[in-house]
Structures are given as structure tokens and as C-alpha cells.
C-alpha positions as CSV (number, residue, x, y, z in Angstrom):
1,X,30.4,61.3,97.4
2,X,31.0,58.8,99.9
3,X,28.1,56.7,99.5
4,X,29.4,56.5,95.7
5,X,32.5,54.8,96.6
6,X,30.6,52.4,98.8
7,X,28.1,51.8,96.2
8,X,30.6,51.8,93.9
9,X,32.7,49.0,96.2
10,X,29.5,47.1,96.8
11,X,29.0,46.4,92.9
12,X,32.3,45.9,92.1
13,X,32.1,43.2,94.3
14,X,29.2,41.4,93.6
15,X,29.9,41.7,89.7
16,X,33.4,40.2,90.2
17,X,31.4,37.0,92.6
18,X,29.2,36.7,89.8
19,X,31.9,36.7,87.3
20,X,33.9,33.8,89.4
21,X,31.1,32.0,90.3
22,X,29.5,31.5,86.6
23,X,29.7,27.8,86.8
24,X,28.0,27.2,90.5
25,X,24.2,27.7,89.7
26,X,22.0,29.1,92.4
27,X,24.7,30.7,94.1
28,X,25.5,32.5,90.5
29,X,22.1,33.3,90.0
30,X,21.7,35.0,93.5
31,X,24.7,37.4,93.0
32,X,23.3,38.3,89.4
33,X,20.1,39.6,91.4
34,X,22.3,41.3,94.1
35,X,23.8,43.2,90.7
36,X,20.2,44.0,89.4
37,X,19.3,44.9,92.7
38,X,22.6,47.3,92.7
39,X,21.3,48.8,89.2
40,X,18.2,49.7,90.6
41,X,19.3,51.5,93.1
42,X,21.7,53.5,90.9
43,X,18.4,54.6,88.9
44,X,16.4,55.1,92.5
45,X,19.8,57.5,93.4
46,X,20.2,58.9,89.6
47,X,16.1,59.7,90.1
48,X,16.9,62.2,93.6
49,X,17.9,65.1,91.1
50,X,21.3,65.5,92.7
51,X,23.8,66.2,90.0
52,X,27.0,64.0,91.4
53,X,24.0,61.1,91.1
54,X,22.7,61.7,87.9
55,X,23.1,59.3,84.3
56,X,24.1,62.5,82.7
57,X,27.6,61.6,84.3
58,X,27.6,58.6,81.8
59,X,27.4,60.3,79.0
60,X,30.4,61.3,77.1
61,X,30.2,64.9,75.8
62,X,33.3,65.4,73.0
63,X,33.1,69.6,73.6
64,X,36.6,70.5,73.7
65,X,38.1,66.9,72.9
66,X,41.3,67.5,70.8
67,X,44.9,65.9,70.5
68,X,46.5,67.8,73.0
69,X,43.6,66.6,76.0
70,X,42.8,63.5,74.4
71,X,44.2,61.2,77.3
72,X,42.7,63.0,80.1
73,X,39.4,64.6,78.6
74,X,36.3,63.7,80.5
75,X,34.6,61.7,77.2
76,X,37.1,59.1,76.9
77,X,36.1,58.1,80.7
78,X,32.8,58.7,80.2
79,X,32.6,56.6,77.1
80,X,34.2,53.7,78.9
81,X,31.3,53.8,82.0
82,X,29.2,53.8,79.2
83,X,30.2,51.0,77.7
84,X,30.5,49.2,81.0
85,X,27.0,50.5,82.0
86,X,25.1,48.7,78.6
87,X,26.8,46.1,79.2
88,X,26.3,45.3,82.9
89,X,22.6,45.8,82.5
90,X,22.7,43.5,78.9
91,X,24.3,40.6,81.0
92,X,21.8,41.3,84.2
93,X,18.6,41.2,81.9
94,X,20.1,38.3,80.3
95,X,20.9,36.4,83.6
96,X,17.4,37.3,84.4
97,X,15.4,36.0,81.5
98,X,17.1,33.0,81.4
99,X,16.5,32.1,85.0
100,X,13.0,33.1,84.7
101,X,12.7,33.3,88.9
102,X,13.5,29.9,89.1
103,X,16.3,30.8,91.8
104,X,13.4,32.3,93.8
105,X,11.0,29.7,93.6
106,X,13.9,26.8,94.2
107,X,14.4,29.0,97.6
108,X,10.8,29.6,99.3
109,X,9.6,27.8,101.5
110,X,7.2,24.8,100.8
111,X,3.6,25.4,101.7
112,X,2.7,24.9,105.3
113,X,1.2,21.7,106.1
114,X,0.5,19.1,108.9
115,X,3.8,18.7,110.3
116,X,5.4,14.9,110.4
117,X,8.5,12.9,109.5
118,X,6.9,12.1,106.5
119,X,6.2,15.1,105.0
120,X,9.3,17.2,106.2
121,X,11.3,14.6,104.3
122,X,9.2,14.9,101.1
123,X,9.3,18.9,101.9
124,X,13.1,18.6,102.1
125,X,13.4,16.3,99.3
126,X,11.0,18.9,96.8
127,X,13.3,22.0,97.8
128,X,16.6,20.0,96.8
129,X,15.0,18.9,93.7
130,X,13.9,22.5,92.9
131,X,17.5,23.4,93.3
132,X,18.7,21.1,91.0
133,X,16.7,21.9,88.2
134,X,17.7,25.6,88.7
135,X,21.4,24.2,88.8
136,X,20.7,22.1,85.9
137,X,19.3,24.7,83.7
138,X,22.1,27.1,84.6
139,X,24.3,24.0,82.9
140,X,22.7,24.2,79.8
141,X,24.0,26.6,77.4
142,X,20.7,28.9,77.2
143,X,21.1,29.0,73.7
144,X,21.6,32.4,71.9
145,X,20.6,34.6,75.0
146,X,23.0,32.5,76.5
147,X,25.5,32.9,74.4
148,X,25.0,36.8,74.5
149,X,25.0,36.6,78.5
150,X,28.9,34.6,78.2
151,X,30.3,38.0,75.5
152,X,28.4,40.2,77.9
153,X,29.7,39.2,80.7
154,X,33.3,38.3,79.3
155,X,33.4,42.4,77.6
156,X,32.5,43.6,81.3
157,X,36.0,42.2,82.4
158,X,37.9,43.3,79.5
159,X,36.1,47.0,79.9
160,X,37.1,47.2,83.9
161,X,40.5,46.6,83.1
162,X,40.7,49.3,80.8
163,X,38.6,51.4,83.0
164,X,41.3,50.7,85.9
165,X,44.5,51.0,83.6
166,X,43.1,54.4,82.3
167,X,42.4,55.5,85.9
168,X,45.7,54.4,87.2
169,X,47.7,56.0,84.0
170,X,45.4,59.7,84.3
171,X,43.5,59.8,87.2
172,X,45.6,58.5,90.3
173,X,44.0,61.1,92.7
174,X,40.5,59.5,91.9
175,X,41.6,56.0,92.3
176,X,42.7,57.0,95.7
177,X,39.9,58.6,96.7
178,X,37.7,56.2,95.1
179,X,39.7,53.1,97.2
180,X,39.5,55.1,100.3
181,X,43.1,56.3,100.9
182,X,44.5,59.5,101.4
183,X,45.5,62.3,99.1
184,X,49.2,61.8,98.1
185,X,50.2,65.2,99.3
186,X,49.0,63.9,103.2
């Protein structure tokens, strides 16, 4: 369970970079790869067979949901990880298809070639200009699949906070051990 709370940690991280960083291009671009790289790992971990690991702990199961346990019955956080889930891998595969590897191409190396003052500086000067047109089609709006990337990305925000404020009103002992600190009773 450990390595959950680190993965967990690790993502977190990266999705709230990506979040802030929506506006700065390449550097936006490399953190939404850092998240799909995140997601595949999840699915490499979810694929060992372990049961703490599996997507079966995403899936909310309503069995013995009524009034009395409605606040603290395992489908309503279920439902939320859910919800977070289709979305975070919505605004990846968006991210994705609209960059179209551009990020990665703008970031190799130019070809080797005889080296001279010349052609470093035309090297130097291709790479930036790669850059830029991976910055500048990160400035348009990307049309529709854009426009589902934005809601996408905006719902993720709006679904952490709820997943946090329900954790923090029901589940306080799995914050805690989710963030690393002791039990309350040590």
C-alpha cells in the first residue's frame, strides 16, 4: 500500500503542474505525457492480479447502499474515482491527439552531421523553431477536441475537490495515511 500513496502523490502532482501550466506549451505538453505515462503504469500495476491494485476498486458496487450508510458507503467514493478516472484519461487522450508528438519531435536531437559554426547555428535555430510551432499550436484553441480537453480538464478540478472534502468529512484516517502521517490515536 505504500507504493499507492507514492503513486498516488506522484500523479497528483503532475496533474495539478499540468493543470497550472495550461498556458506554457511544451512544458504543458511534457507533464500531460508524465500523466499518461502515470496511467499506464496504473493499468501495468492493475494487470499484476493483486487485489489492492486492481480497476475493480473503481467501481462502485450499490449492495447495501441505503439512507442510514449513505455518507460513508464505499459506492459514493467509488463513484467519485470513477468519475475522476474517465475523466483524467478523456483529457490525457485529448492532450495527446492534439499534440500529435509534436512535443517529441520539437525535443530530439537534429540529425548528426559535419560539425561547424554554421550548421550548429542552423541546428540550433531548427530546434527553436520546432518549439515554437509546438508552442504555437498549443495557442490555438484546437477546436472541438480542444474545447473537450479545457471541460475535461476544468471537471478533474472540481471532482478532486469533492473527492478531498468527502475524504476529509468521512474518511480522516485514510487521508492520514494516504498523506503519510500518523494514526490519530499515536
Amino acid at each position: 500500500m505504500h507504493s499507492i500513496r507514492a503513486y498516488h502523490a506522484i500523479l497528483a502532482l503532475l496533474v495539478l503542474l499540468a493543470y497550472v501550466t495550461s498556458e506554457w506549451g511544451a512544458i504543458h505538453a511534457w507533464l500531460g505525457y508524465g500523466v499518461g505515462l502515470m496511467i499506464l503504469i496504473r493499468l501495468g500495476l492493475a494487470a499484476s492480479g493483486l487485489p489492492q491494485l486492481g480497476l475493480e476498486r473503481f467501481y462502485p458496487h450499490f449492495t447495501g447502499l441505503n439512507l442510514g450508510r449513505i455518507t460513508t458507503h464505499p459506492a459514493i467514493s467509488r463513484s467519485i474515482l470513477l468519475a475522476i478516472a474517465i475523466s483524467l484519461v478523456t483529457v490525457t487522450a485529448t492532450g495527446m491527439v492534439m499534440d500529435a508528438g509534436r512535443t517529441f519531435s520539437a525535443a530530439a536531437p537534429p540529425p548528426p552531421s559535419e560539425f561547424s559554426a554554421s550548421t550548429a547555428a542552423e541546428d540550433w535555430t531548427h530546434s527553436r523553431d520546432q518549439l515554437e510551432e509546438v508552442e504555437e499550436a498549443d495557442d490555438q484553441d484546437g477546436g472541438p477536441l480542444g474545447e473537450v480537453h479545457e471541460f475535461f480538464g476544468n471537471l478533474i478540478l472540481l471532482l478532486v475537490g469533492g473527492h478531498v472534502a468527502y475524504l476529509l468529512a468521512f474518511k480522516r484516517s485514510l487521508v492520514r495515511f494516504m498523506l503519510f502521517l500518523p494514526s490519530a490515536g499515536k
